[in-house]
Backbone as a chain_set.jsonl record, in Angstrom:
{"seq": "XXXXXXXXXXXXXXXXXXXXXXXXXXXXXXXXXXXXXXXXXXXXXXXXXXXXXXXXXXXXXXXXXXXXXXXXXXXXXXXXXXXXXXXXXXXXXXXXXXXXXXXXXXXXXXXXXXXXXXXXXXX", "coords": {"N": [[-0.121, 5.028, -17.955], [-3.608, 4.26, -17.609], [-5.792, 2.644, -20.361], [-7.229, 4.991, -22.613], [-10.461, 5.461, -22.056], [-13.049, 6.841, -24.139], [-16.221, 7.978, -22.668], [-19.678, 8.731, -21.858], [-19.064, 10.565, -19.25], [-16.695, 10.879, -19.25], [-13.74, 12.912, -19.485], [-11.457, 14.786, -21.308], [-8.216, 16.511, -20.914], [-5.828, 17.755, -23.426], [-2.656, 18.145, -24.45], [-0.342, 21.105, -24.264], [-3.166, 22.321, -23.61], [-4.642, 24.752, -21.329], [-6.093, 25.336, -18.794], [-8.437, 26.897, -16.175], [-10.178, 27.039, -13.487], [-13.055, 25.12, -12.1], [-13.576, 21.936, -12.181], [-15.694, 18.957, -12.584], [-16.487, 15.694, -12.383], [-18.263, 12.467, -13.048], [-17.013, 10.414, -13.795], [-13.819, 9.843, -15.791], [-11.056, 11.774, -15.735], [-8.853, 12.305, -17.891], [-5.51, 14.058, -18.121], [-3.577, 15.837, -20.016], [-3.097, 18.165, -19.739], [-2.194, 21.048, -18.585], [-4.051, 22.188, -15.641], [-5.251, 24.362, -13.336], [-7.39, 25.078, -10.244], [-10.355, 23.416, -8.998], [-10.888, 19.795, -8.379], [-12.874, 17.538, -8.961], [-13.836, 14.281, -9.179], [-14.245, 10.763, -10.528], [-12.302, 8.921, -11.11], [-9.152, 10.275, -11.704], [-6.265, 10.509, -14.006], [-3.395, 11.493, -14.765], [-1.047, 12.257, -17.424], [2.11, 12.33, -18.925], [2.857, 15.278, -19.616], [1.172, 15.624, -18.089], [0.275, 18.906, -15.499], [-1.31, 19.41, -12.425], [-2.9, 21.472, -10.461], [-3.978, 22.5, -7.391], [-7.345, 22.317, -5.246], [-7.613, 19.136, -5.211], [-9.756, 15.611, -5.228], [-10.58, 12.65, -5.305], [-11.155, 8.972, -6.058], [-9.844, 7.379, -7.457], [-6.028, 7.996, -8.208], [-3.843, 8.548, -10.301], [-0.67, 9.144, -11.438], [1.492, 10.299, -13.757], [2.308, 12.409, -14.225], [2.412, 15.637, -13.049], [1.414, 17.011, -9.95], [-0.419, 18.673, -7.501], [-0.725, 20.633, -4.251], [-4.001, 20.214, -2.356], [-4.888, 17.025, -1.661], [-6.955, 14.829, -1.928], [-7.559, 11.846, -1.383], [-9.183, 8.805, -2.296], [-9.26, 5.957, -2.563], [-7.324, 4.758, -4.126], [-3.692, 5.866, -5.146], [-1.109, 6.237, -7.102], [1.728, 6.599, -8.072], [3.858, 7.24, -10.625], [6.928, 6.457, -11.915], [7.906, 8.804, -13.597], [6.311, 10.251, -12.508], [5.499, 13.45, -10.1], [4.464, 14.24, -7.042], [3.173, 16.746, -4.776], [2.859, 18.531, -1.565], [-0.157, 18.589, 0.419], [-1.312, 15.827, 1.328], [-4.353, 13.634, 1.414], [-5.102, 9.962, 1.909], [-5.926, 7.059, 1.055], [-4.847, 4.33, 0.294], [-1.232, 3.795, -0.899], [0.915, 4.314, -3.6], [4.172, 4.227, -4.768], [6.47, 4.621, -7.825], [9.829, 3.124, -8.168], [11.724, 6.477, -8.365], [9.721, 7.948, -8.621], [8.596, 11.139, -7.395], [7.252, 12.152, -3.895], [6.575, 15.085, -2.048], [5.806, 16.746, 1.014], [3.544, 16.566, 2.979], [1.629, 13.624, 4.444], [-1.467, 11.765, 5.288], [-2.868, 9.269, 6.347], [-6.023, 7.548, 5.562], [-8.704, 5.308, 6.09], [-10.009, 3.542, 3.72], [-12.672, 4.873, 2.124], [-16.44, 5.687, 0.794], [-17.896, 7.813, -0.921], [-20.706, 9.89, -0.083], [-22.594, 11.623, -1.419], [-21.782, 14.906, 0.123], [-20.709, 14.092, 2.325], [-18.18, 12.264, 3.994], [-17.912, 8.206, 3.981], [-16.716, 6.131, 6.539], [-15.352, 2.856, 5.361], [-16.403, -0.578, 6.491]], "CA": [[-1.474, 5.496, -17.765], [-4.296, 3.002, -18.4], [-5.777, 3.054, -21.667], [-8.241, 5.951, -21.956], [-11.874, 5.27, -22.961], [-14.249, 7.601, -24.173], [-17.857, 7.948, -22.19], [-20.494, 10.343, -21.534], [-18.933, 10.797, -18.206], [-15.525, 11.267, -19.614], [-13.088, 13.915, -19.647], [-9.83, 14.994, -21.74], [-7.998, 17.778, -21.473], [-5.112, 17.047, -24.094], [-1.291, 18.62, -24.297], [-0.71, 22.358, -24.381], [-4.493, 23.03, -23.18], [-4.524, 25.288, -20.252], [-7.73, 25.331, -17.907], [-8.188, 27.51, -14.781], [-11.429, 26.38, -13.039], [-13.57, 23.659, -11.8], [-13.777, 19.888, -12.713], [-16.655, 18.108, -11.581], [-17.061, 14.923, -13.407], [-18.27, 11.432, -12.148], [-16.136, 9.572, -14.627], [-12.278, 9.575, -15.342], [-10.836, 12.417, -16.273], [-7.764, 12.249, -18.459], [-4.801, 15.296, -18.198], [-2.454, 16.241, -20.104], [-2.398, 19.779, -20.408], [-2.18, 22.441, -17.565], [-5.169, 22.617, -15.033], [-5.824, 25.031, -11.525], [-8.167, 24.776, -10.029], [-10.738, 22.606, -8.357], [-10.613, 18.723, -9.743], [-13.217, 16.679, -8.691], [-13.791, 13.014, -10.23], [-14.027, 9.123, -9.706], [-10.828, 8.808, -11.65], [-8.262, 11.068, -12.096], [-5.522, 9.854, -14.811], [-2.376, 12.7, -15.455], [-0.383, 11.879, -17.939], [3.569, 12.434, -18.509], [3.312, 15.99, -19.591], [0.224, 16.842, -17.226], [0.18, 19.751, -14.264], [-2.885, 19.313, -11.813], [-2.686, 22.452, -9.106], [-5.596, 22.993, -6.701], [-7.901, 21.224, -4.788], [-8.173, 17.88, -6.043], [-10.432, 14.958, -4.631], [-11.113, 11.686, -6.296], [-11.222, 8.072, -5.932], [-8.329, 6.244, -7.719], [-5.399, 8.837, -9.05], [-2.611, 7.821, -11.199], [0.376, 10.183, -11.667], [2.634, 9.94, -14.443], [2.391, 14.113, -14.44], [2.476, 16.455, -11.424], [0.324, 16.721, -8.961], [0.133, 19.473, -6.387], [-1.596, 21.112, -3.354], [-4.458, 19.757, -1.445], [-5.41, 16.22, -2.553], [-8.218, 13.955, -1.344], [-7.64, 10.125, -2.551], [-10.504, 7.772, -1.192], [-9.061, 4.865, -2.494], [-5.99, 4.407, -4.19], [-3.45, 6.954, -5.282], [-0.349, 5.437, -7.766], [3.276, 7.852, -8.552], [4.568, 6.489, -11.078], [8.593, 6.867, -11.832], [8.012, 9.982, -14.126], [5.216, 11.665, -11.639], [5.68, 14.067, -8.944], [3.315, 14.791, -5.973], [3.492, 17.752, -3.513], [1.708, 19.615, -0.777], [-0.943, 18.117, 1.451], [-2.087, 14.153, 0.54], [-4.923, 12.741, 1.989], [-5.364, 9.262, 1.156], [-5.903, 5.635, 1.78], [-3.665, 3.379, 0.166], [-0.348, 4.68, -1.711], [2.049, 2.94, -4.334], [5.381, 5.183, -5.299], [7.13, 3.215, -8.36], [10.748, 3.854, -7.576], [11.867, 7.827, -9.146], [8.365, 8.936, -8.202], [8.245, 11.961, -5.785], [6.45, 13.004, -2.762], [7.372, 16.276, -1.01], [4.936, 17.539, 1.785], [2.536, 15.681, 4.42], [0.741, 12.77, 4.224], [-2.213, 11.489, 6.272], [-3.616, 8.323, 5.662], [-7.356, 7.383, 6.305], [-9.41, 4.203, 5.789], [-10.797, 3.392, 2.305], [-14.235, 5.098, 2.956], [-16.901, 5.959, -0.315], [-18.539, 9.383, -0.761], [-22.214, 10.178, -0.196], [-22.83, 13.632, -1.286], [-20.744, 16.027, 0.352], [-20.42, 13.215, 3.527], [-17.48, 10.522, 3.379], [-18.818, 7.229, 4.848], [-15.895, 4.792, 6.102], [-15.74, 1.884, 4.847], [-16.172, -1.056, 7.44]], "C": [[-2.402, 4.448, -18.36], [-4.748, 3.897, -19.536], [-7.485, 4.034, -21.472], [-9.516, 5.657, -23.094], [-12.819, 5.926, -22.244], [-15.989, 7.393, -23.777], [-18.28, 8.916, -22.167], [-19.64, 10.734, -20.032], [-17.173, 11.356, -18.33], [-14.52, 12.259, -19.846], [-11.661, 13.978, -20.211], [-9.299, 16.188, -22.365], [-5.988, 17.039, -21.852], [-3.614, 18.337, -23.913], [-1.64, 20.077, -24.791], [-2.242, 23.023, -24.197], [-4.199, 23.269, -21.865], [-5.762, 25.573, -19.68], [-7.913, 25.695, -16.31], [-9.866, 27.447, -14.53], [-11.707, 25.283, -12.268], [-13.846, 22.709, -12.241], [-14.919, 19.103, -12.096], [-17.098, 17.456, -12.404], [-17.398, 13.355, -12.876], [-17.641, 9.858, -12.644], [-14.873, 9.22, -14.566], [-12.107, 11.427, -15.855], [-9.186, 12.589, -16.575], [-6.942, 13.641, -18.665], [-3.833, 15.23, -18.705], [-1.585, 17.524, -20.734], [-1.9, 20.353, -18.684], [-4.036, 22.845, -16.5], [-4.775, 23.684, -13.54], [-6.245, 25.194, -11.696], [-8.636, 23.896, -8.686], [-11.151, 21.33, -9.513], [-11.423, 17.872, -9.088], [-13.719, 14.983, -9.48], [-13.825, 11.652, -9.331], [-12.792, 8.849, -10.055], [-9.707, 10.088, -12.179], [-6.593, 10.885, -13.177], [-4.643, 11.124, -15.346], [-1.737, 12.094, -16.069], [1.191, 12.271, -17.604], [3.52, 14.319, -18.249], [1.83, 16.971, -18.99], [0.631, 17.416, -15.804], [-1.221, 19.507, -13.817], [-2.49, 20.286, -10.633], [-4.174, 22.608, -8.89], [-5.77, 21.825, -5.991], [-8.549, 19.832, -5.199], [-8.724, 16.932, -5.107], [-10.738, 13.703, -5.804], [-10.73, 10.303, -5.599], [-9.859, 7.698, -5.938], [-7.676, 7.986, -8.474], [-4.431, 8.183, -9.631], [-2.122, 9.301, -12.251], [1.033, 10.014, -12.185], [3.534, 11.814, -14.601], [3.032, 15.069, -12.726], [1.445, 17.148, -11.419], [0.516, 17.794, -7.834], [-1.115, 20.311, -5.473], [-2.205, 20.265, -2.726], [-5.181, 18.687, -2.106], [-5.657, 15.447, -1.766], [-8.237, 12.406, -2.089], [-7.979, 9.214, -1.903], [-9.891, 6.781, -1.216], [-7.68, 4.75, -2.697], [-5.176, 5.377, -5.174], [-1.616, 5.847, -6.049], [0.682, 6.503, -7.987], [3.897, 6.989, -8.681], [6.391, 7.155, -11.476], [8.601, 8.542, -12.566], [6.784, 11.304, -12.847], [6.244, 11.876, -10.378], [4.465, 14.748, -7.872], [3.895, 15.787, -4.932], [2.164, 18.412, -2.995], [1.246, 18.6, 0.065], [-1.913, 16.651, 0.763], [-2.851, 13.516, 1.492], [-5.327, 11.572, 1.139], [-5.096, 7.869, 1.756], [-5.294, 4.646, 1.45], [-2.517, 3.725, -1.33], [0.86, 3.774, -2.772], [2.86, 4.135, -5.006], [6.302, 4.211, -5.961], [8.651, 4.367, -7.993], [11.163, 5.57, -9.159], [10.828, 9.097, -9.131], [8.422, 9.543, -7.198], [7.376, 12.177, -5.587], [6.729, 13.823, -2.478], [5.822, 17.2, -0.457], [4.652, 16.454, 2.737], [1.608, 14.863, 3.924], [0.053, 12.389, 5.238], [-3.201, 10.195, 5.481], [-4.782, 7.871, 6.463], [-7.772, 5.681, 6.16], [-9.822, 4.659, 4.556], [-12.298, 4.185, 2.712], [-15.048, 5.443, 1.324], [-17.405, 7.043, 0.482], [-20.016, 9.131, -1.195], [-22.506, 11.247, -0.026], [-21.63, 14.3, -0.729], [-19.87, 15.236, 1.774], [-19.692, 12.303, 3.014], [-17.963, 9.826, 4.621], [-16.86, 6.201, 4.971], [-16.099, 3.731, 5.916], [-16.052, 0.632, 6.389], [-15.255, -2.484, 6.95]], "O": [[-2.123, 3.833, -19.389], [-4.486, 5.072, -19.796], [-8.421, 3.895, -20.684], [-9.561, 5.633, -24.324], [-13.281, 5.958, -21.103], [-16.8, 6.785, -24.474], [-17.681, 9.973, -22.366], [-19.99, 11.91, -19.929], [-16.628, 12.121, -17.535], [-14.615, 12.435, -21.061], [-10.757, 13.326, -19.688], [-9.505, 16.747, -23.442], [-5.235, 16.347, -21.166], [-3.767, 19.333, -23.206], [-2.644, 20.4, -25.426], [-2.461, 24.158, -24.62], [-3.646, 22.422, -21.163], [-6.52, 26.21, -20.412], [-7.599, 24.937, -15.393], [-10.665, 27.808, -15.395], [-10.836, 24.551, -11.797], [-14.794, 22.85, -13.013], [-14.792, 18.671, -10.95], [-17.905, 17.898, -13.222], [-16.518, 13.009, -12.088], [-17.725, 8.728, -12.164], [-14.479, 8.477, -13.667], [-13.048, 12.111, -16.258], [-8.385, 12.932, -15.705], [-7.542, 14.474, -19.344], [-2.937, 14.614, -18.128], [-0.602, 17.838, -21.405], [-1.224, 19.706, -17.884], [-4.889, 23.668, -16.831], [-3.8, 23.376, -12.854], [-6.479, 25.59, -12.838], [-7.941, 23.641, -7.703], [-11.5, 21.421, -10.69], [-10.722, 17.152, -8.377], [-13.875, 15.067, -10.698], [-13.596, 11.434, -8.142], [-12.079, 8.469, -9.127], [-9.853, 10.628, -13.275], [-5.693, 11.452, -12.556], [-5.098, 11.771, -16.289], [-1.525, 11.009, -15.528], [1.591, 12.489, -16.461], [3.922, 14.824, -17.202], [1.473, 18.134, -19.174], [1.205, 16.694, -14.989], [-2.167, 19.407, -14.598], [-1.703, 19.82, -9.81], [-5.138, 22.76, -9.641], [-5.079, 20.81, -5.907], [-9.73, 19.578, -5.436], [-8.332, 17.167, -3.964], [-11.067, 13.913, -6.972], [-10.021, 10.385, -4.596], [-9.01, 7.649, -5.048], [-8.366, 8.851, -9.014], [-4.279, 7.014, -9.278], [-2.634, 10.018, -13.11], [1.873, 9.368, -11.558], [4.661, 12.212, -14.898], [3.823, 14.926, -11.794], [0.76, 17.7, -12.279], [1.596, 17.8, -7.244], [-2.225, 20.56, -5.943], [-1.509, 19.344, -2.299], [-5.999, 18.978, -2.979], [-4.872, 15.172, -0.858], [-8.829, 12.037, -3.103], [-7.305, 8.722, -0.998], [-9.688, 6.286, -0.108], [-6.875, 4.654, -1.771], [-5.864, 5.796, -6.105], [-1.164, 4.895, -5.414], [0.103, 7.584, -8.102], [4.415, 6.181, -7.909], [6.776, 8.291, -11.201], [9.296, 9.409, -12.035], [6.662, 12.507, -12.615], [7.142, 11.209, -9.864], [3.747, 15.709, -8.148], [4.963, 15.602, -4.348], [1.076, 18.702, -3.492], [2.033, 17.75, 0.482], [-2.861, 16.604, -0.02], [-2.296, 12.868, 2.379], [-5.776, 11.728, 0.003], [-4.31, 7.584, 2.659], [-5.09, 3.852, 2.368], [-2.907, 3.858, -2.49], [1.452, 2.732, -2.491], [2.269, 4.941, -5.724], [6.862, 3.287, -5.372], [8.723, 5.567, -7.728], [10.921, 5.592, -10.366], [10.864, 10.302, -9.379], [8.352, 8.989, -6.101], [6.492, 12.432, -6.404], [7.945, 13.636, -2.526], [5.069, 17.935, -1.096], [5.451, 15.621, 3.163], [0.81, 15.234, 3.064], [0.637, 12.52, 6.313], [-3.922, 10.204, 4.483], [-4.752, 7.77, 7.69], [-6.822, 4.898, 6.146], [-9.989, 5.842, 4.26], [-12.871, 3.859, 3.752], [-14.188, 5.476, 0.444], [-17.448, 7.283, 1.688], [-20.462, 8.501, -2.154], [-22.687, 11.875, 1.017], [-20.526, 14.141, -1.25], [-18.771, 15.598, 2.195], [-19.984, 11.602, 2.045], [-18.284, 10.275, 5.722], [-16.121, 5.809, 4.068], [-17.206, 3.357, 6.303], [-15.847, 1.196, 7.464], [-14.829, -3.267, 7.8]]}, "num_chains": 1, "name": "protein.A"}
């Protein structure tokens, strides 16, 4: 997991914290407790012993945790040997280090950025 630095925009929910809700942050947001939910973010960063269930959406993700349901990844989306991903993956460019699972459907788009509630593709 890169190294995690604290901003106003920043988020960390740390081991054994459990959080059923919404996420809406325009920063990173660091996991390594227990979230469902909805997870929105520019960065999304799970650690080893994080769960992420729900609708997630974000830029860059990076999975050392598990990862599950319906997930939106604009740019680039990383499963590393200890993560696991499942369910429904949208997303534009994918890197699985070897030991890292997938299990479900993938659909891959163009890189595109978000404007408001509209994604723009990229050209």
């Amino acid at each position: 997991m890169a190294d995690q630095v604290s901003s106003p925009s920043s988020l960390i929910i740390g081991e054994g914290v459990m959080f059923t809700g919404s996420i809406h942050a325009p920063g990173t947001a660091s996991i390594n407790g227990t979230v469902n939910g909805e997870v929105i973010v520019a960065d999304l960063q799970i650690g080893p012993k994080g769960n992420v269930a729900g609708k997630i959406e974000a830029k860059v993700i990076d999975v050392h945790g598990v990862l599950s349901d319906k997930i939106v990844c604009h740019e680039h989306i990383m499963i590393h040997r200890s993560g696991s991903v499942s369910g429904q993956l949208d997303y534009a460019d994918i890197e699985i280090e070897r030991g890292g699972q997938f299990k479900g459907t993938m659909i891959q788009h163009n890189q595109s950025i978000k404007n408001g509630d509209t994604v723009i593709p990229k050209k």
